[in-house]
N, C-alpha and C positions, 0 to 999 in steps of 0.2 A: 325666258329661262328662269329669272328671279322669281318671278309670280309663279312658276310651274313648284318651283324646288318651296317655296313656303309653302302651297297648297299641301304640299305632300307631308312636309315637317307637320302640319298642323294636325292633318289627318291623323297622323302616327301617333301625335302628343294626346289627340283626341281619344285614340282608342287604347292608349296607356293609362289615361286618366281613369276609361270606362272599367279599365280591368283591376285598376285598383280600389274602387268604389263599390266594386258589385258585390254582393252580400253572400259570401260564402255557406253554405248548406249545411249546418250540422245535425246531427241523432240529439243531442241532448247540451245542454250548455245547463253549468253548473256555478251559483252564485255563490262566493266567498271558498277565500281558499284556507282553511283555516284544517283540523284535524279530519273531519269528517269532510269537509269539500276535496282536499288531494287527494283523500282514498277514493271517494266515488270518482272522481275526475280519473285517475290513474286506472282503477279499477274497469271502469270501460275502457279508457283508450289502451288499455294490454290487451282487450280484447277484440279491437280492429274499431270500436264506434270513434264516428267525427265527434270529438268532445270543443266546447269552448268553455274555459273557467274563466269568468269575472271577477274580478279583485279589487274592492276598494281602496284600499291600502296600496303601499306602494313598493311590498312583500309579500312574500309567502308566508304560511304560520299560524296566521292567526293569535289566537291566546298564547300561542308559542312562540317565544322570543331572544333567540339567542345572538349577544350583542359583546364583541368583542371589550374587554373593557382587563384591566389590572395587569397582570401579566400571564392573563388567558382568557376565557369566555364567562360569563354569567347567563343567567336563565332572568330577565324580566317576568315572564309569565310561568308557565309548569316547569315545575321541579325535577320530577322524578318519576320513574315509571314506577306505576303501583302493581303492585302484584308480576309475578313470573310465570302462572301456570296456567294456558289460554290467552295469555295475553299477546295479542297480534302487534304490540308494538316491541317486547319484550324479542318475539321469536324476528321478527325484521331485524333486529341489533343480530342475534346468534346465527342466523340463515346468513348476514352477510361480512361473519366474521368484525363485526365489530365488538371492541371490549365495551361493557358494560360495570359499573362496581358498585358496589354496598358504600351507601352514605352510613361513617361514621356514625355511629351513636352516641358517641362520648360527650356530656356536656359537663358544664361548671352551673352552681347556683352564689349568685353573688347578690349582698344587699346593700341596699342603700347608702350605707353610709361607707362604702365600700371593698368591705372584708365579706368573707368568704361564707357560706353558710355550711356549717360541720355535717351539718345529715343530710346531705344533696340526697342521700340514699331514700331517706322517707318520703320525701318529694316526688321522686321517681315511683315510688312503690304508691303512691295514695295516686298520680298523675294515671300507672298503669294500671288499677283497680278503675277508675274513673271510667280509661275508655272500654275495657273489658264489659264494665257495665252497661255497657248502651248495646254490649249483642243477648243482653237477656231482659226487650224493653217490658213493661206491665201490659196487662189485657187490654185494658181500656186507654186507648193515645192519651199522653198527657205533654204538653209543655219539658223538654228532652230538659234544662236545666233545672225542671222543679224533680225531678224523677233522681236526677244525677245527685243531685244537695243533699234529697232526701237518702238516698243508697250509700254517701260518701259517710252521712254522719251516723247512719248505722252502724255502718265498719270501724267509724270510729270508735265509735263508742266501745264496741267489741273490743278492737287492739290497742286503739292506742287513747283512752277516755280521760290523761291528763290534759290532751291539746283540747279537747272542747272548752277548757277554762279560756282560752287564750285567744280572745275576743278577734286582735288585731291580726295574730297569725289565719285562724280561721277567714276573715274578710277577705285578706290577699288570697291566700291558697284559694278561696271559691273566683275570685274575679280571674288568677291566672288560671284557672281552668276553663272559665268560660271563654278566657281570649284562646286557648288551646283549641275548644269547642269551635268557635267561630273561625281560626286558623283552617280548620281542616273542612267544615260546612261552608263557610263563604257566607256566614249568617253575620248580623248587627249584635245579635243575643241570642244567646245558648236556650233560649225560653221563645226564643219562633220558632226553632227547633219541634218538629215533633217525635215521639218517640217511635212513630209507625213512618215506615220507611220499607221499601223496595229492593233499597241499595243494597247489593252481596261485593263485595268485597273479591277478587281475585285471590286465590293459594300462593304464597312465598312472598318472599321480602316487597315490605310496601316503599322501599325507599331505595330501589335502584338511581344511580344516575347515570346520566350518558360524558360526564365528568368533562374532560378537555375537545372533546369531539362535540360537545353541543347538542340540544336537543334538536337543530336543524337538521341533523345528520336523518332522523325518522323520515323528514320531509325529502330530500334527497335521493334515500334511497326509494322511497311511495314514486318519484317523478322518474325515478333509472336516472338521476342526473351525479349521483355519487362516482368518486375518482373520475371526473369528468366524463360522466356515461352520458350517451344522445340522447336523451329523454324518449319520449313517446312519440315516432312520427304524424299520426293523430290528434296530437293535445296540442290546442290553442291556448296561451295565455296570455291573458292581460291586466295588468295592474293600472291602479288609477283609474277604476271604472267602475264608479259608483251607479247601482241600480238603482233606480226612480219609481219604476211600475211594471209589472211582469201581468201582461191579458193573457189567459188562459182560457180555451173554448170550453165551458161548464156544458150550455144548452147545442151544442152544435160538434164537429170536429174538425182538424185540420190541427194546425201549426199554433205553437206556444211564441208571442213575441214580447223580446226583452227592452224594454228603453233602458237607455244610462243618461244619464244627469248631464251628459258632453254633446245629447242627441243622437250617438249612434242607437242605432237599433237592429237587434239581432232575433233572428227565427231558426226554430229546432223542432225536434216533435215533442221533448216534453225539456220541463227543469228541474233541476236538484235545486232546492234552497237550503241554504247552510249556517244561514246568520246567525247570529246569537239570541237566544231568549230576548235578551237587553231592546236589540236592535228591532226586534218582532213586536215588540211591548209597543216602542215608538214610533213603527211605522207602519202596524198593519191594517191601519183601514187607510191607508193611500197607497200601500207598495201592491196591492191585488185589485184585478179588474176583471172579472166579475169579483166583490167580497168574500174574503171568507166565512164557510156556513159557519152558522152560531157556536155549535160545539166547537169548534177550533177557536175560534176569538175568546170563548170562555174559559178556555186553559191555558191560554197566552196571556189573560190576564190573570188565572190564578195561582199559577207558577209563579216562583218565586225566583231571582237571580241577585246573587250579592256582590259584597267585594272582598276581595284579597288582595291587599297593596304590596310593595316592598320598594325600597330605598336602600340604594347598594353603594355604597363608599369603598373604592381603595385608596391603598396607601405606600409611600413610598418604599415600604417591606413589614414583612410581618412581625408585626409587633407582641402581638397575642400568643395565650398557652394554645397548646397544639390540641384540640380537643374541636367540636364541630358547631355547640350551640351554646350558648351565654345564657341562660334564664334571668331573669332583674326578676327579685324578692324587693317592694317596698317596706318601710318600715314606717310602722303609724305616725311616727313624730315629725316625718320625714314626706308625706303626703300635702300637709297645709302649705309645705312651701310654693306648691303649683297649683293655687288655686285658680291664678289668670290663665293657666294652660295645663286646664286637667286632659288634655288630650296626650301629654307628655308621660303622664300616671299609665297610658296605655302599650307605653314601650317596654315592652316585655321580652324580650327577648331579642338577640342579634347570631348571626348563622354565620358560616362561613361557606361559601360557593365550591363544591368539587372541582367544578371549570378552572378556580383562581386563589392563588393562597395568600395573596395577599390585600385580599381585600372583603369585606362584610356587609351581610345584606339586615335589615331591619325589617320585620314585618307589621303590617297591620291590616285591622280587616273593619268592615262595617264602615258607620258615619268618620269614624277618625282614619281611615283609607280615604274617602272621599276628601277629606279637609285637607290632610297632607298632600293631596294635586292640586288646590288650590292654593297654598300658601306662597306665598315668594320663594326662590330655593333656597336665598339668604339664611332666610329664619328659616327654612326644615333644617338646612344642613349645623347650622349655631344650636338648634336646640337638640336634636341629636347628637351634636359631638361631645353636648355638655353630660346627656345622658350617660354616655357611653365614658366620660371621664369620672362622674361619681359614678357608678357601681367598676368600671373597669380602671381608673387611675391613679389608683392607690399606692400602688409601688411600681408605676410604671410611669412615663412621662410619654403619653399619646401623642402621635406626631397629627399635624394638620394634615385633611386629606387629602389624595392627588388629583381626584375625580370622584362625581355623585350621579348615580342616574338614577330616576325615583319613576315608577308606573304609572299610567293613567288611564287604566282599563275603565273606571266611571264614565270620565272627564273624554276620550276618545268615543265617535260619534259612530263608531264602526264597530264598540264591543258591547259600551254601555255596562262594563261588569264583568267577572270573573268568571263563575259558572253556578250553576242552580242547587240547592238543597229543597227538601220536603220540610214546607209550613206547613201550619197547623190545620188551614183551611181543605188540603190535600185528606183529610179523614174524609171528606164529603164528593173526592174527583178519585178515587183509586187510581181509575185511567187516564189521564191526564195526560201523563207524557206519550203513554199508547194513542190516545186522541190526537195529540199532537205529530205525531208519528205517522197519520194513517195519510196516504196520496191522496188526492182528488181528481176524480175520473169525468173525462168525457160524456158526450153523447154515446157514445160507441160502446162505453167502459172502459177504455187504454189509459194508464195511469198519464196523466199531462205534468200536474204539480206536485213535487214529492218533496217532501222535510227529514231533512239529516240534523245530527250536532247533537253536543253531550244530552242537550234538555231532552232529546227524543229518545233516548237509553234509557230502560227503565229500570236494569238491573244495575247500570255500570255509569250513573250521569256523573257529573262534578269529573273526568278524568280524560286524558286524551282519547287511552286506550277505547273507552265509550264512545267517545266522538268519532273516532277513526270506525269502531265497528257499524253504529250508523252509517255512512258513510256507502260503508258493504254492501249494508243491506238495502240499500238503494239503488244500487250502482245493479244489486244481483237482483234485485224485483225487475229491472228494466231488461236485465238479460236475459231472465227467466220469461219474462212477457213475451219474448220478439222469438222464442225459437222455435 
């Protein structure tokens, strides 16, 4: 009777075991779940496909990162929804009645030695002439900060021809534009920049935020998993599931198979890949099996993908005037002090988060984003508090902070960077991000491997909203195929 009843036990556990092991069927399995991965992944599974999204990370988001922290939420990665009119992320917020609000514009210009600067207004006006400039670039591409220099000190000259004397004011004001420059390109320097560009800019306010609701909230609602909606009965997810090699049938047809780095292995009929430029840089003659054709490897390597860092401090309440961004004005006498840490000269400005009012973020972009992930946190947070006490602790006594979270979109092996601008080299690839963009097809012709993500936007890259329509258009090539 014992030996009867184990037999049977065994059998059961046997064919429990068989059924949790067996490799489930899906239509399509979509790598990274970042802006462009949720919408394709979403995008089918609304429409009844077996979807599986892989996730390295150990979240959803991707570049997007909203991390509870002060006494409300901050953004680590994207800020702001750019633009309101077509924008698919824009109308996701108004479709499902969530509020949406205008980041303040208000700032201060403060200098060095920590008093106020009286014409914060011409600042403004030579800042907003600056970027105005760059929608009217020269015929012939040129290096976007030698165009901008040369067009700023025409104008000067025109209105305002006493600052040309003013050696030291002019050196600041070109370097805080260039880090303004590189703020918004994701560039090292305003002069990788080219002035020939694709990018169109969406209609209405470039500075929405999604304020105390998070920018997770986009994510939520793409999943139906907002005010605790069921998600998608279709959509597989799994986090902590790092892709290793995706074989794809080039010369033959059938089934696209995924390995992950834990050994699982997963088949679909084709994939979305979502990864970042960074990430494609790094691993695409090992992550594809058969390689990819030449023209694809050749825009992967001549794309370009930067960094945009930030470093976000709260504090035990708000201390600061009520305004939204601090600009730091150096002052030449006041430059030699930081000669063992000119990366400090690069702290230009401090923000304050929609999400949180009591606490402030620091931005940086290029080589000095990269260094700031590596430094101890010790000395980021000591040399920023010091920054942030000369130009802001003059008539105030800055309290110690209560918490620091700093980015590491380089430094993390899953992003490798922020997102992509057009270098210079791009005069000789127009199509590039088109190239990058285009699936690769079968024996048969049925698209197998398709590329999402900002870098494949060619109108809309560097933005969620871009990533997420990627995304779309991926998710609707395969829909479009199959009907």
């Amino acid at each position: 009777m014992e030996s009867a009843l184990w037999i049977c036990l065994t059998a059961l556990f046997a064919h429990a075991t068989s059924l949790s092991v067996a490799p489930r069927s899906y239509d399509t399995i979509v790598v990274g779940l970042g802006s462009a991965g949720t919408t394709a992944a979403a995008t089918l599974a609304r429409a009844g496909r077996r979807v599986l999204a892989l996730e390295a990370q150990d979240r959803v988001g991707g570049r997007v990162k909203t991390v509870p922290f002060g006494d409300g939420i901050v953004e680590v990665g994207a800020e702001w929804i750019h633009g309101t009119v077509n924008s698919s992320v824009y109308d996701a917020a108004i479709t499902n009645n969530v509020s949406v609000v205008l980041q303040d514009p208000s700032y201060q210009v403060l200098k060095s030695d920590g008093s106020e600067y009286t014409n914060k207004e011409l600042i403004y006006e030579l800042m907003e002439y600056t970027l105005e400039a760059q929608e009217y670039p020269p015929e012939v591409p040129e290096p976007l900060g030698k165009f901008l220099t040369r067009k700023l000190k025409d104008y000067l000259k025109e209105k305002h021809p006493e600052l040309l004397d003013d050696e030291g004011f002019i050196a600041e004001l070109l370097e805080f534009l260039n880090f303004t420059i590189n703020s918004l390109e994701s560039s090292n320097d305003w002069n990788d920049v080219s002035t020939q560009t694709t990018s169109v800019n969406l209609e209405g306010p470039q500075t929405m935020s999604w304020h105390r609701h998070g920018y997770k909230t986009f994510f939520e609602l793409l999943l139906n998993t907002y005010n605790n909606g069921p998600g998608w009965p279709t959509l597989d997810i799994k986090l902590n599931k790092e892709v290793t090699q995706i074989k794809w049938p080039k010369d033959s047809t059938g089934k696209v198979e995924v390995v992950c780095k834990d050994g699982d292995v997963y088949t679909a009929d084709n994939v979305i890949v979502t990864v970042s430029l960074g990430v494609l840089k790094e691993r695409y003659t090992t992550l594809f099996s058969p390689p990819l054709p030449d023209e694809k490897a050749t825009v992967i390597e001549k794309l370009t993908m930067g960094v945009v860092g930030k470093t976000i401090f709260s504090f035990p309440e708000r201390w600061f005037p009520d305004v939204s961004t601090f600009v730091f004005f150096w002052r030449p006498e006041d430059r030699a002090l930081y000669n063992d840490n000119p990366w400090m000269l690069q702290l230009k400005q401090a923000f304050v988060p929609k999400g949180s009012g009591n606490t402030l973020t620091f931005w940086a972009n290029g080589e000095v984003a990269k260094l700031i992930e590596t430094l101890p946190e010790e000395v980021v947070k000591e040399k920023m508090m010091h920054i942030l006490r000369r130009f802001m602790g003059k008539n105030v006594t800055i309290p110690e902070p209560t918490g620091m979270i700093r980015s590491n979109w380089y430094s993390n092996p899953f992003t490798r960077g922020t997102y992509t601008y057009d270098n210079l080299q791009l005069v000789n690839y127009p199509n590039a991000r088109a190239t990058l963009a285009e699936p690769l097809l079968d024996a048969a012709g049925s698209p197998k491997l398709l590329f999402a993500g900002e870098a494949t936007n060619s109108k809309h890259f560097s933005t969620v909203h871009g990533a997420s329509d990627s995304g779309r258009r991926e998710a609707m090539r395969l829909l479009s195929n199959n009907e």
